[in-house]
C-alpha positions as CSV (number, residue, x, y, z in Angstrom):
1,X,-16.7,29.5,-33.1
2,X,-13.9,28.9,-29.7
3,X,-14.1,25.1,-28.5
4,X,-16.0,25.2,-25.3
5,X,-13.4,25.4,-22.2
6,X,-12.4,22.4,-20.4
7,X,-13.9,22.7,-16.3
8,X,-11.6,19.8,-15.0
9,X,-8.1,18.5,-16.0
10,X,-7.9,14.8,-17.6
11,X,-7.4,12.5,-14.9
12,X,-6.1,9.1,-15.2
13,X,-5.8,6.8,-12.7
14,X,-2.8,4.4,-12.8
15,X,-3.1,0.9,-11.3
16,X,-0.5,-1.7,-10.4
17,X,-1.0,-5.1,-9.4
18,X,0.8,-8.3,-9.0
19,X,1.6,-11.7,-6.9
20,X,4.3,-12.2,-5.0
21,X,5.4,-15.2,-3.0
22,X,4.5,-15.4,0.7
23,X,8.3,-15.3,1.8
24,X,11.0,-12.6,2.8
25,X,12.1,-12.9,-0.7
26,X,8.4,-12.0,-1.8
27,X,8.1,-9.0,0.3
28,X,11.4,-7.7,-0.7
29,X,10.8,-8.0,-4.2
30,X,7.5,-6.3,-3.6
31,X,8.9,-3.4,-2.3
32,X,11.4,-3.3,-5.1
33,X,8.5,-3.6,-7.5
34,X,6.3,-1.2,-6.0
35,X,9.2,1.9,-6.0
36,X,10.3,1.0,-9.3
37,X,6.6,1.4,-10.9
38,X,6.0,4.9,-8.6
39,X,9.1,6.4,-10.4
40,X,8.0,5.3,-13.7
41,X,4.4,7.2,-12.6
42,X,6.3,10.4,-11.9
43,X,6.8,9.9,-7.8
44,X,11.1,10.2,-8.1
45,X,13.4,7.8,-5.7
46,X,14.4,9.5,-2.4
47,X,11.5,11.8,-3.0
48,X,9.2,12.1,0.7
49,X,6.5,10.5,-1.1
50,X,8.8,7.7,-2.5
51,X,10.7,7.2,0.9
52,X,7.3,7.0,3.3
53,X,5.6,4.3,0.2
54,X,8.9,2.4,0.6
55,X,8.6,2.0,4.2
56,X,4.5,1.2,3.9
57,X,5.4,-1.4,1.5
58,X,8.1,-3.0,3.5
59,X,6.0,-2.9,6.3
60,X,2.7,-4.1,5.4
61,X,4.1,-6.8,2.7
62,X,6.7,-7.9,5.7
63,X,3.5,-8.6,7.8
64,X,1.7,-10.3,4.9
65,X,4.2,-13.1,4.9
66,X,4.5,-12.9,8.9
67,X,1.7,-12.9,9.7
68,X,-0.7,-13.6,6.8
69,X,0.7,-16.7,5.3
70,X,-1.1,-19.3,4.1
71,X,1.2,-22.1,2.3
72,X,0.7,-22.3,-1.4
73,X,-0.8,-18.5,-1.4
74,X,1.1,-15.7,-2.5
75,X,-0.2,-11.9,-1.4
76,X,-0.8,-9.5,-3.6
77,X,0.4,-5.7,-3.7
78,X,-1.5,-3.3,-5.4
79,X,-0.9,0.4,-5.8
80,X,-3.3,3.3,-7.4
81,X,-2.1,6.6,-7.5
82,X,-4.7,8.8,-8.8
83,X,-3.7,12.4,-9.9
84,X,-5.2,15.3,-8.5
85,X,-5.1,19.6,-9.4
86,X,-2.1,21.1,-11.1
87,X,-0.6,21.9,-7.6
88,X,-0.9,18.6,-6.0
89,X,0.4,15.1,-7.4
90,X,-2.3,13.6,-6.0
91,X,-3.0,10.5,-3.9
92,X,-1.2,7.6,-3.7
93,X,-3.2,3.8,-2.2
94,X,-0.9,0.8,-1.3
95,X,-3.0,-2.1,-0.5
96,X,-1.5,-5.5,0.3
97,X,-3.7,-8.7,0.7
98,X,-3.2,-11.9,2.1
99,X,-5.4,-15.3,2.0
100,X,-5.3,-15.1,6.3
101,X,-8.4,-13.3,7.5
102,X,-8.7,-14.8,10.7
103,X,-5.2,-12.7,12.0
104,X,-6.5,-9.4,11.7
105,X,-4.6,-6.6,12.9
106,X,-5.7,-3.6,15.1
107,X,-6.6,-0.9,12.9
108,X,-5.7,2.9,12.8
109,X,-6.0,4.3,16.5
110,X,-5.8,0.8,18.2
111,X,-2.1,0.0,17.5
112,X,-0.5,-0.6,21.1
113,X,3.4,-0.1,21.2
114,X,5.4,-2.7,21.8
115,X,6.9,-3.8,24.9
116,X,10.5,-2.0,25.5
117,X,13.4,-4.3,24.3
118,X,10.7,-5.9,22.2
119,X,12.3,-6.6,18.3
120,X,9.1,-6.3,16.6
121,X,6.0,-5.0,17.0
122,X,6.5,-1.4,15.4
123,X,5.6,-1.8,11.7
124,X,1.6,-0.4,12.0
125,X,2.6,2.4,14.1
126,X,4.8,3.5,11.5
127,X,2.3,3.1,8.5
128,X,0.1,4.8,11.8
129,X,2.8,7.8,11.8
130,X,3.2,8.2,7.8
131,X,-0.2,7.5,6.1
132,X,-2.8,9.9,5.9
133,X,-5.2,7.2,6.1
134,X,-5.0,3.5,6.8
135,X,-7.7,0.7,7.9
136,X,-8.3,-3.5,7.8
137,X,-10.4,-4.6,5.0
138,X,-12.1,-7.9,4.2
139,X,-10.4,-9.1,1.0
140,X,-12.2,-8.4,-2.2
141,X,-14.2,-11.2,-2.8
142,X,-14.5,-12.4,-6.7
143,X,-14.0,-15.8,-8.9
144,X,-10.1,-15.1,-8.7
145,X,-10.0,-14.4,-5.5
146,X,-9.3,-16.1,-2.1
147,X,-10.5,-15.5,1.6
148,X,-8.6,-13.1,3.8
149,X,-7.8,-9.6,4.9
150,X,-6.4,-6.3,3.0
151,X,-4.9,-3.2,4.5
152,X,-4.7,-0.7,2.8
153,X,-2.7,2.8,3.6
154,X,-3.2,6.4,1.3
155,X,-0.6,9.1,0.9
156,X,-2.0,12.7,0.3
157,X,1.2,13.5,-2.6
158,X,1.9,17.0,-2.3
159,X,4.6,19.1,-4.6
């Protein structure tokens, strides 16, 4: 008797999550963090997929402690890569919360550029330019968690 043939691959989905301090430190460390566990998943340093996470991060954990501090809150990063077909790595979700939900930035399609000789002002249009897909979420409400605002950006991964 043959073993019935398997339709679909095994798919497991990998999840990170942690608190980090609301500071520059925090967000660096994130970032850090956040590469560090996408090589141990598979997705290689200095790959496109690890360079265009590594600026997501930055960016949207840089705006966290900007502009989504609360004092005596930290933010949280979390990162869910789910694999997909033998010929694609799958798809990639960085998601970083913070306890502000009042300061809610413009979502995808709404991001206005900044003013020329402006210094800042450019960090959603390039999550804009480099995720597939990105939007402003109402935090995940639960007995752990606080008030406030998630954005959350996906990468298509591609071999």
């Amino acid at each position: 008797m043959e073993a019935p043939v398997k339709a679909q691959p095994d798919v497991t989905v990998r999840v990170f999550k942690r608190l980090f301090r609301a500071n520059p430190r925090g967000a660096r460390l994130a970032r850090r963090v956040g590469l560090f566990q996408l090589h141990a998943w598979g997705i290689p340093y200095l790959s496109d997929a690890s360079e265009s996470a590594a600026l997501i991060i930055g960016e949207l954990t840089a705006n966290a402690v900007t502009h989504g501090r609360v004092p005596g809150r930290d933010f949280e990063l979390r990162l869910v890569h789910a694999p997909g077909e033998p010929s694609v790595l799958g798809l990639l979700r960085i998601e970083v919360s913070d306890s502000l939900g009042e300061r809610r930035p413009p979502g995808p399609g709404r991001v206005a550029e900044p003013s020329s000789g402006s210094d800042s002002g450019r960090g959603l249009l390039i999550v804009d330019a480099l995720a597939d897909r990105w939007a402003v979420l109402d935090r995940e409400q639960g007995p752990d968690r606080t008030p406030g605002k998630t954005v959350r950006a996906e990468l298509d991964l591609l071999h």
